[in-house]
Each structure stands twice: as C-alpha cells, then as structure tokens.
C-alpha positions, 0 to 999 in steps of 0.5 A, spaced: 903 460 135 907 454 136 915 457 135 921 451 135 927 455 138 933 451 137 941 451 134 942 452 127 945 447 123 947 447 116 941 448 112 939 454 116 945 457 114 943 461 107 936 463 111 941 466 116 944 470 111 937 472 108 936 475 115 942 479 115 940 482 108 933 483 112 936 487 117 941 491 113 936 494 109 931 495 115 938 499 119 938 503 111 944 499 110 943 493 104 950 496 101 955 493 107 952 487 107 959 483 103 958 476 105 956 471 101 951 465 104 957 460 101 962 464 106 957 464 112 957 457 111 964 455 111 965 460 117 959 457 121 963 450 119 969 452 121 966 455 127 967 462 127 959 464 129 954 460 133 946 461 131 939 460 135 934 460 130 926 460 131 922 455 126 915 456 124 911 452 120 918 449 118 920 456 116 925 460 119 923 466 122 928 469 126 935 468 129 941 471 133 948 470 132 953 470 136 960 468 138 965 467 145 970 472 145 973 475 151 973 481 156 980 482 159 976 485 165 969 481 165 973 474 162 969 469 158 964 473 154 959 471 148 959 477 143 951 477 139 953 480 133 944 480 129 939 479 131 932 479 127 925 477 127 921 477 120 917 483 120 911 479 119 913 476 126 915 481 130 911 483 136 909 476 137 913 474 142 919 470 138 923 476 139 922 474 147 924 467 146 931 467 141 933 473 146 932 468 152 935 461 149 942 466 147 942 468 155 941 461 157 946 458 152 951 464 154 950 461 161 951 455 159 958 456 155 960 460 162 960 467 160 960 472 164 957 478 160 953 479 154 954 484 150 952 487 143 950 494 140 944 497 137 943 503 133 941 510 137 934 510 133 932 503 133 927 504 138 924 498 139 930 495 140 932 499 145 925 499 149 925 491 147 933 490 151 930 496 156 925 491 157 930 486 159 933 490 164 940 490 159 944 496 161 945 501 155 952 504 154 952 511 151 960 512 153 963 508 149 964 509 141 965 504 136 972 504 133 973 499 127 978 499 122 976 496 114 981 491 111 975 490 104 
C-alpha cells in the first residue's frame, strides 16, 4: 500500500470532520459530536488544531489532530485530541505512520510531552500505544465543565 503522510490543508477539512463523526460512532457516541465542518475549518484557519492526514489513492483514510498546549511541569506540550483510521484500513500499518509523523512533528515544534487519552474498553488502542511504549495513566480522571 503506497500511503502519503502529510499535513492538512483546507480541502481535507470536512474529511477531517467526517472522521471525527466515524470515530464518535464507533466510541457509542455520535450524539456529542456538535461541530459543523464549516466550524472546524474556520478554526483550522484560525489555527486553533493542526492536522496530519494518511491519503490513499487521493483519499483520505485517517488523520490525528492535535494541538500545542502547556504543562505547567513538563512546559511545551502537543495535546492529540483524535485519532482515526477508516475501519477498512485498520491494521495495515497506517495507524503506525500517522502515529510516528505526530511524535516527529511534536518534536519539531519542541514539546516535551505528548499527551492524549483513550477509553478504558478501547483495546486495540491501548495494545497499539502499549505497542508504542506510551505510558497509560489510570490515576488521573478527566474533569470538564459543558458551556453548550
């Protein structure tokens, strides 16, 4: 398979979208999802996110999305909000390549941490970032506060 890893760019945006929308439904959660495609790309122009997308055969077929934020301990660090695979191209090793563009790109940019979350039943996630010698943190729970 002859995957192209490369950054987004404005076009790919309401793919980006649609596999956001994938993911949600595979995580049981479609319903949360209340962004428009029109939203992300305002944001995405406004450079809110950055996007590594994997094109196949000119489709896109996955993508991370991430973002520079800040540890108050660690310093600069690059937050990975989704990442998604098509189901029809999972396991194929594309997964592998987005995964390793974001860390080479978090470098680049000077992060010290990666950081990201992953469902407790999401098994092949965490066999996948396992895989990949991340660290998986069961102490800390997620707290968040909805403004819509």
């Amino acid at each position: 398979m002859n995957i192209l890893i490369r950054k987004a760019e404005e076009k790919d945006i309401a793919t980006v979208h649609d596999l956001v929308v994938e993911l949600a439904v595979y995580e049981n959660a479609r319903e949360a999802v209340i962004t428009s495609p029109e939203e992300y790309l305002q944001d995405f122009k406004d450079g809110l996110f950055q996007v590594i997308v994997a094109e196949y055969e000119g489709e896109v077929i996955g993508m991370v999305l991430f973002y520079i934020t800040y540890s108050t301990w660690k310093g600069k660090m690059m937050y990975l909000d989704d990442f998604v695979v098509r189901e029809a191209h999972r396991r194929s090793g594309v997964g592998q390549l987005l995964y390793d563009a974001l860390v080479k790109e978090s470098q680049t940019q000077g992060a010290r941490l990666l950081k990201w979350q992953v469902l407790d039943w999401n098994e092949p996630a965490i066999h996948f970032y396992k895989k990949n010698n991340a660290i998986i943190e069961k102490e800390w729970w997620n707290v968040k506060v909805m403004f819509c």
